[in-house]
C-alpha positions as a Markdown table, in Angstrom:
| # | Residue | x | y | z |
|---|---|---|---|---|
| 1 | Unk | 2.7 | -43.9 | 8.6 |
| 2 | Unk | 3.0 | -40.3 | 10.3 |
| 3 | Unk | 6.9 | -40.8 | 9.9 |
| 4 | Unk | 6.2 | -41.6 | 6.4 |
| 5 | Unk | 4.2 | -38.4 | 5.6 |
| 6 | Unk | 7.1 | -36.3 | 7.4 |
| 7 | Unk | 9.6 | -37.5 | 5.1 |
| 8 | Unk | 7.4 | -36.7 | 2.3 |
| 9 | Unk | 7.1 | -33.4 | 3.0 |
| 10 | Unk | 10.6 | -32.8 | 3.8 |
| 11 | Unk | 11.6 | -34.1 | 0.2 |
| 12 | Unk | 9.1 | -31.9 | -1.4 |
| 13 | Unk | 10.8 | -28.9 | 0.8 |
| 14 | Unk | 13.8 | -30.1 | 0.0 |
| 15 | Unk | 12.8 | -30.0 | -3.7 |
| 16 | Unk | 10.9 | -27.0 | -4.3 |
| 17 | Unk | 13.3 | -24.5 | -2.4 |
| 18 | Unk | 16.9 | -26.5 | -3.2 |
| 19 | Unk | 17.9 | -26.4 | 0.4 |
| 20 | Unk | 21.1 | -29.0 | 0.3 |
| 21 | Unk | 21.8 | -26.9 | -3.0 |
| 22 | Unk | 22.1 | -23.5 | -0.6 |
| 23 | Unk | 23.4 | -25.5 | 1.9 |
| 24 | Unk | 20.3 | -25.2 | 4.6 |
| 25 | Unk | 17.3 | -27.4 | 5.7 |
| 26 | Unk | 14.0 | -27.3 | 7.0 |
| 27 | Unk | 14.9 | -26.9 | 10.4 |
| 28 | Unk | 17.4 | -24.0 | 10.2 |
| 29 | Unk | 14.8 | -22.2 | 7.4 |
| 30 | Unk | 11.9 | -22.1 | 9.8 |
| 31 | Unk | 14.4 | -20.7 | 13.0 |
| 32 | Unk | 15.3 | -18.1 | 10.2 |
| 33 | Unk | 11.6 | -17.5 | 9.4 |
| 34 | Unk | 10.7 | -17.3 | 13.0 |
| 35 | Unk | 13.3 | -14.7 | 13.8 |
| 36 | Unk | 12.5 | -12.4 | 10.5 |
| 37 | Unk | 9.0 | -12.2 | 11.9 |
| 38 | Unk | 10.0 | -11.6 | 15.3 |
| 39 | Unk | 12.0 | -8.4 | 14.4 |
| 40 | Unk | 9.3 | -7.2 | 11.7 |
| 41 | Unk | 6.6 | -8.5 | 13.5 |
| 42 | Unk | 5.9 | -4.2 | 15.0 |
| 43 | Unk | 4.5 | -3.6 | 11.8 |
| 44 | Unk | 1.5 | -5.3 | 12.9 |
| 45 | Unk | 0.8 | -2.5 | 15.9 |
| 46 | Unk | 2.1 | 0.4 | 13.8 |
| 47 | Unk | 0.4 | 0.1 | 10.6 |
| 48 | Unk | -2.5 | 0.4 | 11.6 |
| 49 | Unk | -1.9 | 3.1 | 13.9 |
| 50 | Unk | -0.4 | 5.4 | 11.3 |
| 51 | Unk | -3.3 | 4.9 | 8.8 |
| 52 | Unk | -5.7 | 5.6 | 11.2 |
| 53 | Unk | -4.0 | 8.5 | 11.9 |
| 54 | Unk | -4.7 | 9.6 | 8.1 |
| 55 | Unk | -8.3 | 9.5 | 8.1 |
| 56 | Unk | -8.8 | 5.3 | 7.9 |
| 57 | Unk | -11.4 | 5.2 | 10.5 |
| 58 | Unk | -15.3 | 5.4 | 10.7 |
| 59 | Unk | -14.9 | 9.2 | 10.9 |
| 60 | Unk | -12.2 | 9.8 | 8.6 |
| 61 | Unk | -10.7 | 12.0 | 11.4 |
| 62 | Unk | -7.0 | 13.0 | 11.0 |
| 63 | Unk | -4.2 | 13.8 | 13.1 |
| 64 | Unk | -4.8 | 13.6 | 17.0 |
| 65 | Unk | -9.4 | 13.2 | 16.1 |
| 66 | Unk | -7.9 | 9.6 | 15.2 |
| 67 | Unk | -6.0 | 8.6 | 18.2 |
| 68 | Unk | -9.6 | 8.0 | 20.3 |
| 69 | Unk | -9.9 | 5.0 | 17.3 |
| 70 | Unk | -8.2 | 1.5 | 17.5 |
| 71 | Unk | -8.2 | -2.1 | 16.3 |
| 72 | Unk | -10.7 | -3.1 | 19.2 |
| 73 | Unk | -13.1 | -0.5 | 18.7 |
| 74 | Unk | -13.4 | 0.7 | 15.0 |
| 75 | Unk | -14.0 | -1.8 | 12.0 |
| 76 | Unk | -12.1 | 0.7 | 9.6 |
| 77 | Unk | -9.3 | 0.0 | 12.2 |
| 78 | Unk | -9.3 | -3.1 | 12.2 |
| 79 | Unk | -9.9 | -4.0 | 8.5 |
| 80 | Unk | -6.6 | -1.6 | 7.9 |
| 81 | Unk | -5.0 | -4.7 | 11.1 |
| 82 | Unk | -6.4 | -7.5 | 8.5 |
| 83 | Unk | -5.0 | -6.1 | 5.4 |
| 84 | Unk | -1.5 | -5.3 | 7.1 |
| 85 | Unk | -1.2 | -9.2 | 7.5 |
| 86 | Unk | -3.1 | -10.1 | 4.5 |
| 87 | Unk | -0.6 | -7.7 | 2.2 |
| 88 | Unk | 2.6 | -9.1 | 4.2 |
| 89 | Unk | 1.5 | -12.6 | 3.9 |
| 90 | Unk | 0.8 | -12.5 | 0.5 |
| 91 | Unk | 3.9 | -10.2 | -0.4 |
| 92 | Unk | 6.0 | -13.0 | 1.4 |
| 93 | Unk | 4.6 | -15.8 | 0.0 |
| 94 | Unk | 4.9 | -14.5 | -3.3 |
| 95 | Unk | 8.6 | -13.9 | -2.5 |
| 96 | Unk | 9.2 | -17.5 | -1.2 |
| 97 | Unk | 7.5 | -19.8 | -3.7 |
| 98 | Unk | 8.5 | -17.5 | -6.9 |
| 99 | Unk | 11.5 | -16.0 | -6.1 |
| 100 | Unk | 13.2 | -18.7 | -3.6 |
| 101 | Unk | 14.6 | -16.0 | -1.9 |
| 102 | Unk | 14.9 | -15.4 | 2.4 |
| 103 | Unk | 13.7 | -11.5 | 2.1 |
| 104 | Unk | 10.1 | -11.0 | 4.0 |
| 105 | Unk | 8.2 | -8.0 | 3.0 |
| 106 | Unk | 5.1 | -6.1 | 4.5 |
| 107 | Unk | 3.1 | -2.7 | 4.9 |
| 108 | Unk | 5.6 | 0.1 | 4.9 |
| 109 | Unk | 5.1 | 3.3 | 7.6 |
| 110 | Unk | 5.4 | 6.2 | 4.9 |
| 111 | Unk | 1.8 | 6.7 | 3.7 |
| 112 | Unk | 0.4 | 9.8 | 6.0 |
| 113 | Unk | 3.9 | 12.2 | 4.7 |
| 114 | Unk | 3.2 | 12.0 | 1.2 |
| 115 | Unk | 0.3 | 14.9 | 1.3 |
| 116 | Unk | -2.7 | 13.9 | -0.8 |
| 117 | Unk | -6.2 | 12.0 | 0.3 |
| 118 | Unk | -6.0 | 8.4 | 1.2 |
| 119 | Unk | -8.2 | 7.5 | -1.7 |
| 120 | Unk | -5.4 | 9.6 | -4.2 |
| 121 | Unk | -2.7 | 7.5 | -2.2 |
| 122 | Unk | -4.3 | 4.1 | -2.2 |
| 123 | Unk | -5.1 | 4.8 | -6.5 |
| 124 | Unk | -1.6 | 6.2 | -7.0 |
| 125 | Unk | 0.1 | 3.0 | -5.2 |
| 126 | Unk | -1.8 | 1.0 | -7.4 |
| 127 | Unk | -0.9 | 2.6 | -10.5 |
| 128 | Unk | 2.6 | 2.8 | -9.4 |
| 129 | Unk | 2.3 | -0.9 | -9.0 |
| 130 | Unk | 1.4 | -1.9 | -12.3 |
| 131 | Unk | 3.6 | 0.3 | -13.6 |
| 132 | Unk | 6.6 | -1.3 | -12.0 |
| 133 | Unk | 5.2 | -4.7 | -13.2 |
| 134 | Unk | 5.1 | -3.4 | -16.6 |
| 135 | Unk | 8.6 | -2.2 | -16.4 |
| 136 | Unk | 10.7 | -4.9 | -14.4 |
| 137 | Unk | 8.8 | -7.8 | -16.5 |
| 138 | Unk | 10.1 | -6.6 | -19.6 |
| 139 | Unk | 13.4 | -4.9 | -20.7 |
| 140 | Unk | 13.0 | -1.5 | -20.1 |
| 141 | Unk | 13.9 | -2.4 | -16.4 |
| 142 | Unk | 17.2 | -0.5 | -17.4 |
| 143 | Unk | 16.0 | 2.7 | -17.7 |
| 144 | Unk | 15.1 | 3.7 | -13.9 |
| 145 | Unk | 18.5 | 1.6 | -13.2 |
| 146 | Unk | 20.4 | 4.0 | -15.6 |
| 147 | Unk | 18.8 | 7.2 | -13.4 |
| 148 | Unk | 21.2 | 7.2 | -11.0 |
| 149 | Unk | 24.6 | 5.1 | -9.6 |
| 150 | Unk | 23.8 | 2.4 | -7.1 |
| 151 | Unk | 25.5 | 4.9 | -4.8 |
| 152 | Unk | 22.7 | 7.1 | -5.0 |
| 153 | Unk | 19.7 | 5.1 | -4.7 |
| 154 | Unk | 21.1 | 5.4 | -1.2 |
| 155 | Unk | 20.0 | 9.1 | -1.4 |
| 156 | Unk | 16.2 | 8.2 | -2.1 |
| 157 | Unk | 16.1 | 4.9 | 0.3 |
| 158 | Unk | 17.8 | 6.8 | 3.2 |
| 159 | Unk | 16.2 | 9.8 | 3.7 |
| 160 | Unk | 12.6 | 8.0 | 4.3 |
| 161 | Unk | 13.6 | 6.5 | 7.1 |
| 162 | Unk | 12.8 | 9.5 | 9.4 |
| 163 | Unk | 9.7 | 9.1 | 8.6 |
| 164 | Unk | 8.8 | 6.6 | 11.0 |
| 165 | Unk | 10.5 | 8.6 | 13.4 |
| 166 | Unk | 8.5 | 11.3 | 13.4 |
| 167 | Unk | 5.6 | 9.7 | 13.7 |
| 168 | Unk | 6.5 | 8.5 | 16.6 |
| 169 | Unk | 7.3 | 11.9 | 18.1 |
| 170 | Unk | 3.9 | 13.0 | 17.1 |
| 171 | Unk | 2.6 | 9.6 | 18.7 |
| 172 | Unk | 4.1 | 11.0 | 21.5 |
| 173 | Unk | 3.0 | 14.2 | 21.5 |
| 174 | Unk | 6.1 | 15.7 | 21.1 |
| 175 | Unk | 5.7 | 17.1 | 17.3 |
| 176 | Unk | 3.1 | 18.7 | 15.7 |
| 177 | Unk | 2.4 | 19.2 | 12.2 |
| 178 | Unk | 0.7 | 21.3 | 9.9 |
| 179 | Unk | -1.0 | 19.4 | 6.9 |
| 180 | Unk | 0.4 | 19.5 | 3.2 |
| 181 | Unk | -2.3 | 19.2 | 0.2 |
| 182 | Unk | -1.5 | 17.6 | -2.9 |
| 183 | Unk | -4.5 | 18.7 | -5.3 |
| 184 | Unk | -6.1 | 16.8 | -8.0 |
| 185 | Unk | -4.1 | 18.9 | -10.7 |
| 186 | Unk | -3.2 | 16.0 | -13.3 |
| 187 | Unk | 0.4 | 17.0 | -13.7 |
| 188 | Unk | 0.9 | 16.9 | -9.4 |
| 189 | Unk | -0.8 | 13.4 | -9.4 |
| 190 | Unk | 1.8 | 12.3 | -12.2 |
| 191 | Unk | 5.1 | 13.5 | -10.1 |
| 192 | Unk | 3.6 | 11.5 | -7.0 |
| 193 | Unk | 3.6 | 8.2 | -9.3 |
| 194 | Unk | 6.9 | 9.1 | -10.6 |
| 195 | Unk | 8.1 | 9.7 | -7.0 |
| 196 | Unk | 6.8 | 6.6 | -5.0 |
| 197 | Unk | 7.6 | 4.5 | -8.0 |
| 198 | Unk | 11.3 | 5.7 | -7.6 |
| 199 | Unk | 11.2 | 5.7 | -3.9 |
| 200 | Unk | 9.8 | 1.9 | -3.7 |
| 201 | Unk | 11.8 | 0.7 | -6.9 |
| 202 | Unk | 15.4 | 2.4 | -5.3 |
| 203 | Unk | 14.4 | 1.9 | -1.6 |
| 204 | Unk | 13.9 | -2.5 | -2.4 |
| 205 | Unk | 17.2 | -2.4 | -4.4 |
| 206 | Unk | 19.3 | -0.8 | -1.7 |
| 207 | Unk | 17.7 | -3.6 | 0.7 |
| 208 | Unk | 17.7 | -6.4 | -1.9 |
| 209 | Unk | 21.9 | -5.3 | -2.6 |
| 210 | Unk | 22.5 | -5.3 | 1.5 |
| 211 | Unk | 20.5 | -8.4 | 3.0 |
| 212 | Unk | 21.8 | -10.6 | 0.1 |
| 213 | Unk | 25.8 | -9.0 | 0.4 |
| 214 | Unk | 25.4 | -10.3 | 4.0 |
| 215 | Unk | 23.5 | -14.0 | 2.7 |
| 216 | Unk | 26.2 | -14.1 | 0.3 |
| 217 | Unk | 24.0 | -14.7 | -2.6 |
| 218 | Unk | 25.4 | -12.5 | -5.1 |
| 219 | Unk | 26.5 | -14.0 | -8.6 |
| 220 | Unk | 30.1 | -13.9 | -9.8 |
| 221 | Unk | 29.1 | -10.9 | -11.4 |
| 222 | Unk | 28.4 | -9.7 | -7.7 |
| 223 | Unk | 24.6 | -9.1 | -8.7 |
| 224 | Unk | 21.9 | -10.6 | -6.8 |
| 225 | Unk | 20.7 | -13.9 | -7.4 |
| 226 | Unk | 17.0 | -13.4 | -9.3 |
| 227 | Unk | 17.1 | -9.7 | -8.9 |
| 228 | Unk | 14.4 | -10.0 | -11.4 |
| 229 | Unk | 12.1 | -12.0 | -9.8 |
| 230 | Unk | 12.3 | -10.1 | -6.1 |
| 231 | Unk | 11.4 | -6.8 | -8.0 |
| 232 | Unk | 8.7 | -8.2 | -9.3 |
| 233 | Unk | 7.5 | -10.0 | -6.2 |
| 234 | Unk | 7.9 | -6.2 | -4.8 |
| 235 | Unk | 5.5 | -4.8 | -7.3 |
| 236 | Unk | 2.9 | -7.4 | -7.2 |
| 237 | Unk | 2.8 | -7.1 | -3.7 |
| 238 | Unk | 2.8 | -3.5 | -3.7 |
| 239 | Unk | -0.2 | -3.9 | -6.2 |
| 240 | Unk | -2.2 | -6.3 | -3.9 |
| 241 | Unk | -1.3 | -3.8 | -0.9 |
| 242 | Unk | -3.1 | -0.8 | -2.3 |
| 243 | Unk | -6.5 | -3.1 | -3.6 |
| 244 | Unk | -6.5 | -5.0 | 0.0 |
| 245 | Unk | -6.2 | -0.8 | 1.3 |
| 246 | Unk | -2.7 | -0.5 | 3.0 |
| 247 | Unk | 0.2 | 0.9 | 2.3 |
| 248 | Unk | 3.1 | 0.2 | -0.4 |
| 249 | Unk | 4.9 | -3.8 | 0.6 |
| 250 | Unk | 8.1 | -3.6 | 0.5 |
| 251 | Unk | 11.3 | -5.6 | 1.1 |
| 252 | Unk | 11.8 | -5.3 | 5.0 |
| 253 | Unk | 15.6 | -4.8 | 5.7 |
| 254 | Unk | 14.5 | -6.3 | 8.5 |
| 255 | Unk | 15.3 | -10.1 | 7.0 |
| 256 | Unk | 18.7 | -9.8 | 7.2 |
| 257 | Unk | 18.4 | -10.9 | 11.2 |
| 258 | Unk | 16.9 | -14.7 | 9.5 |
| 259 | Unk | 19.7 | -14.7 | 6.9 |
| 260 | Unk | 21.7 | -14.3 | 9.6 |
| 261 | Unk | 20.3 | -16.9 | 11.5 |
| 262 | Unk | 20.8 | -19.3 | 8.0 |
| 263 | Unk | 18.1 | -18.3 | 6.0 |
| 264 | Unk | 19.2 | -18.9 | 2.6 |
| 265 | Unk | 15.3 | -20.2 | 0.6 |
| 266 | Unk | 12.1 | -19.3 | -0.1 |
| 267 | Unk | 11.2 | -21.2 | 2.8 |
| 268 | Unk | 12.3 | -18.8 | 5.4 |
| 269 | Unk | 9.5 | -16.4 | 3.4 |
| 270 | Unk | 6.8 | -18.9 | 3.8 |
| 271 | Unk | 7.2 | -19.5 | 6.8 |
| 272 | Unk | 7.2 | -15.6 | 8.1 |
| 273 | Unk | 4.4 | -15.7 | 5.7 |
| 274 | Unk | 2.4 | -18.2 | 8.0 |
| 275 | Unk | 3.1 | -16.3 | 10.7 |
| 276 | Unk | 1.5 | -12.9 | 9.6 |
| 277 | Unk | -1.5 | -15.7 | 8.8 |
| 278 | Unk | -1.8 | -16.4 | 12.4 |
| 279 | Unk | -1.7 | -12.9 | 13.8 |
| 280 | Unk | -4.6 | -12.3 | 12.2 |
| 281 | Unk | -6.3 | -14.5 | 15.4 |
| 282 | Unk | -4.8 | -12.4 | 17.9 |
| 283 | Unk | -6.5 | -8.6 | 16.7 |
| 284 | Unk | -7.9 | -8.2 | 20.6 |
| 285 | Unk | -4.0 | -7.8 | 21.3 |
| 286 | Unk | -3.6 | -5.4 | 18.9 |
| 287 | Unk | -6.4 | -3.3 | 20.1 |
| 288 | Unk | -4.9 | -3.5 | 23.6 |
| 289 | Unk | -1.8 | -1.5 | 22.1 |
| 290 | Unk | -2.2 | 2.4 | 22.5 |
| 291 | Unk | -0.6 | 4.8 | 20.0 |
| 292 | Unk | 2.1 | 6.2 | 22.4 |
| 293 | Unk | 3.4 | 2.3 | 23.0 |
| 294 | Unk | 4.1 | 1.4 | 19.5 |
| 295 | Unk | 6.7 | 5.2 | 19.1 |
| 296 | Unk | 9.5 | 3.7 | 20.5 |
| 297 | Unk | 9.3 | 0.5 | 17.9 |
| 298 | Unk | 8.9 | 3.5 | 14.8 |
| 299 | Unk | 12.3 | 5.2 | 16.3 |
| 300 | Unk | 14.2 | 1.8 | 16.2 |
| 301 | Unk | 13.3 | 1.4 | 13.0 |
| 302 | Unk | 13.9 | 4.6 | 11.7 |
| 303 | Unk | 17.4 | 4.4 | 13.3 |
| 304 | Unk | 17.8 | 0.7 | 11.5 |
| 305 | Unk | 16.6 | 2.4 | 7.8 |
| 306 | Unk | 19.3 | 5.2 | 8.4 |
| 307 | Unk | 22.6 | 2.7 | 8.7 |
| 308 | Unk | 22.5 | 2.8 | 4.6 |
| 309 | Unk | 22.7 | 6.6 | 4.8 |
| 310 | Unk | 26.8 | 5.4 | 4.9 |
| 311 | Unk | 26.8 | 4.3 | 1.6 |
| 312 | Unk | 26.2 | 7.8 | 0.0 |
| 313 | Unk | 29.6 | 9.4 | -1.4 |
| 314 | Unk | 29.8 | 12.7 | 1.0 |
| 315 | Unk | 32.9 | 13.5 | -0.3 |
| 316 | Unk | 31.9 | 13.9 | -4.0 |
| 317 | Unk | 30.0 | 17.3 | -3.1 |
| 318 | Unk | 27.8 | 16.4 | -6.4 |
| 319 | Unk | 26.5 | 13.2 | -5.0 |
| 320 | Unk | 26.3 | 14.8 | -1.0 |
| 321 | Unk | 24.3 | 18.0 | -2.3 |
| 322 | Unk | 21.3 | 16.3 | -3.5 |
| 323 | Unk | 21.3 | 14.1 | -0.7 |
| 324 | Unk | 21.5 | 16.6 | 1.8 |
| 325 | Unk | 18.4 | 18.3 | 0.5 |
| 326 | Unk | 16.9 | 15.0 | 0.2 |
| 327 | Unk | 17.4 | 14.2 | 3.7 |
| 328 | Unk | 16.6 | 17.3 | 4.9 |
| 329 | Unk | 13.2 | 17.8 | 2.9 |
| 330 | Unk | 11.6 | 14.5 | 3.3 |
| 331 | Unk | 11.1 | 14.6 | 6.8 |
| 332 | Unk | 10.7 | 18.6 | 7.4 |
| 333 | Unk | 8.0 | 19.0 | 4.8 |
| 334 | Unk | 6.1 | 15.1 | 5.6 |
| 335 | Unk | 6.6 | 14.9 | 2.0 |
| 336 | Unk | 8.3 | 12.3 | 0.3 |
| 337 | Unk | 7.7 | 14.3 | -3.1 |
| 338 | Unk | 9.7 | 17.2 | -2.4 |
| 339 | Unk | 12.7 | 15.1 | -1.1 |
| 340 | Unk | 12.8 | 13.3 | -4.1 |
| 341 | Unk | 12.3 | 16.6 | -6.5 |
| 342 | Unk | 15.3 | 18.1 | -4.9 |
| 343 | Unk | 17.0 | 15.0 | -5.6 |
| 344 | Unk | 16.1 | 14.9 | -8.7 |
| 345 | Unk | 16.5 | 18.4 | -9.4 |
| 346 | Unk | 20.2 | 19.5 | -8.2 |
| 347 | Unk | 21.9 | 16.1 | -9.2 |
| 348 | Unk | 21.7 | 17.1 | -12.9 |
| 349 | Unk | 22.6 | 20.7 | -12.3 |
| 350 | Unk | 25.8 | 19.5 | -9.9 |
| 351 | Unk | 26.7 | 16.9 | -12.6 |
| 352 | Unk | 26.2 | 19.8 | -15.0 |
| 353 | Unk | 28.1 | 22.5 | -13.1 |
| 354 | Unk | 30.9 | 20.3 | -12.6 |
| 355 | Unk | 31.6 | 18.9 | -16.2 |
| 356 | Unk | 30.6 | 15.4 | -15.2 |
| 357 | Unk | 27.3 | 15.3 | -17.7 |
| 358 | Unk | 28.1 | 12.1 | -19.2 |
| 359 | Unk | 27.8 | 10.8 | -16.2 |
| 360 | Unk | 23.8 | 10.9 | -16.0 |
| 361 | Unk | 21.4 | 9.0 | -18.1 |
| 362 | Unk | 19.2 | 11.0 | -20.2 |
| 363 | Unk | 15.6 | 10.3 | -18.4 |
| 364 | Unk | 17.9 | 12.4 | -15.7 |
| 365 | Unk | 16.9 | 15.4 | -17.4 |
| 366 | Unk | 13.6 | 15.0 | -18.5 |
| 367 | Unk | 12.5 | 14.4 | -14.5 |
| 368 | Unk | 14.5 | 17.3 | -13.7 |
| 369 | Unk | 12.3 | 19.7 | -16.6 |
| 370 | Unk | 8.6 | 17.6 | -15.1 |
| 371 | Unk | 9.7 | 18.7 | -11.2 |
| 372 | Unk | 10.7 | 22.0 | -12.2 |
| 373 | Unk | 7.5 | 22.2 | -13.9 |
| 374 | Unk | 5.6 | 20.9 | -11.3 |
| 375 | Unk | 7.2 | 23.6 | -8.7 |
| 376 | Unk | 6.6 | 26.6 | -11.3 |
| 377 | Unk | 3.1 | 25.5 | -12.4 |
| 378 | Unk | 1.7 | 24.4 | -8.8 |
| 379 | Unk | 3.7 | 25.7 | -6.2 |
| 380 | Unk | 2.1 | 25.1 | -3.3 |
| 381 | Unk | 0.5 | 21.8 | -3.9 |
């Protein structure tokens, strides 16, 4: 009977995620999930010890007033350690059964650069969430594609990485920052949107385009199989992120270790999916994890998010100048916002300078006028 109900199961599996059909089974699927969650699986400590960091605690202290505060001790804490499993299991799932496709997502690190109060960051996540839902689910999915080349959505998904980094030098106590202030002026709240939408929208394509390069599941068009569906997996997730209170779900680059290991379905997702499930028993180890343990985890990571900085064209000086000042801004102002203005800003006038105007899209131009007015009307928001 028991070896009856086994091979039930299997043929469902079988089934539901077309493993013969990707050339995979159960077996090699859940080794892939294991390993994804394995290599992802720091997100878990970190999370919650970068929010806490930006006032999600019982005191709403900031900056080094949070780092008395942890899972084990502070409910605010440790709801933020719930939600960071809830969001990647839900995120995953979402990715497995919908999209069939091996790429895990969770919590991302960048919330506590981007300047504003966590209640302005949690609402603008979730508007930027239905937004993306609104755009990818209908046809008008082409016009943030036709912003820039799929060279430089390099320059907007690179440049973030060092955010993690520096977190962990100030986890460390080797950085310290002043904080930036992002007012409740309507037209400031508007180019954050615009920003994180960009960041999440170019940052999951860049991963998306890599981890399925290396699974091989591009069409003969060399697209990605059900691009469609994983950007809006992305955005639902990101949605159900900022209600459940963390930060935006993304695609983790960090699949590509279970492709590698033969992940091919939706069932590696589910499975890493389960697994965030089951952390959610083992919060005491969490709490046991101090700040300063979980910096050398961010640097690794930050170092991992850098490798597609080689994709960006440095030798066409119109593509390296706005990613220079991308790369260079992010991180040095803890604001995602001004990296992405500059972007933003100097591709169109390089493009311009240089003859090559046809090159860019027309929305190009309209984001470069609404961050120059941002700049001239609040300057030092």
């Amino acid at each position: 009977m028991k070896i009856d109900i086994i091979k039930e199961k299997s043929s469902f599996l079988e089934s539901y995620f077309h493993l013969k059909e990707n050339k995979s089974n159960v077996k090699t699927e859940i080794l892939a999930g294991i390993t994804t969650f394995v290599t992802m699986a720091y997100i878990i400590f970190v999370n919650p010890s970068i929010l806490k960091l930006a006032g999600m605690n019982s005191a709403n202290a900031m900056g080094d007033a949070a780092t008395k505060f942890s899972v084990g001790t502070d409910p605010i804490v440790s709801a933020v350690f719930v939600a960071t499993c809830l969001a990647a299991a839900i995120g995953t799932f979402i990715m497995g059964f919908y999209a069939n496709l091996p790429f895990a997502q969770a919590p991302g690190t960048l919330l506590t650069i981007i300047g504003i109060t966590i209640t302005g960051i949690l609402m603008a996540r979730g508007v930027k969430g239905s937004i993306l839902i609104g755009i990818i689910s209908t046809t008008i999915i082409g016009i943030p594609l036709g912003i820039t080349s799929l060279a430089n959505i390099h320059v907007f998904s690179a440049p973030p990485s060092l955010a993690p980094t520096f977190a962990a030098f100030d986890f460390s106590g080797l950085l310290s920052k002043g904080g930036t202030s992002v007012g409740g002026a309507i037209l400031s709240v508007f180019m954050v949107v615009i920003t994180i939408c960009l960041v999440d929208l170019f940052d999951t394509i860049g991963t998306l385009v890599g981890t399925a390069t290396k699974a091989g599941m591009l069409d003969e068009n060399g697209k990605v199989l059900r691009m469609k569906k994983a950007l809006l997996c992305d955005a639902v997730a990101t949605t159900a992120g900022a209600f459940l209170g963390t930060s935006t779900v993304s695609t983790y680059v960090e699949s590509t270790a279970g492709v590698s290991e033969g992940g091919r379905t939706g069932l590696t997702s589910v499975t890493v999916g389960v697994l965030f499930i089951l952390s959610l028993f083992f919060s005491g180890l969490v709490g046991l994890v101090p700040g300063q343990a979980t910096a050398p985890a961010l640097v690794i990571v930050g170092v991992l998010m850098m490798s597609t900085i080689k994709n960006i064209n440095f030798d066409d000086f119109t593509e390296a100048l706005p990613a220079f000042f991308t790369i260079a801004l992010m991180p040095f102002t803890y604001s995602i916002a001004n990296g992405s203005a500059a972007a933003m800003i100097f591709y169109p006038i390089m493009k311009i300078a240089t003859g090559r105007q046809k090159e860019l899209s027309p929305i190009v131009y309209i984001l470069a006028v609404l961050f120059l007015l941002r700049y001239i009307l609040l300057p030092f928001v």
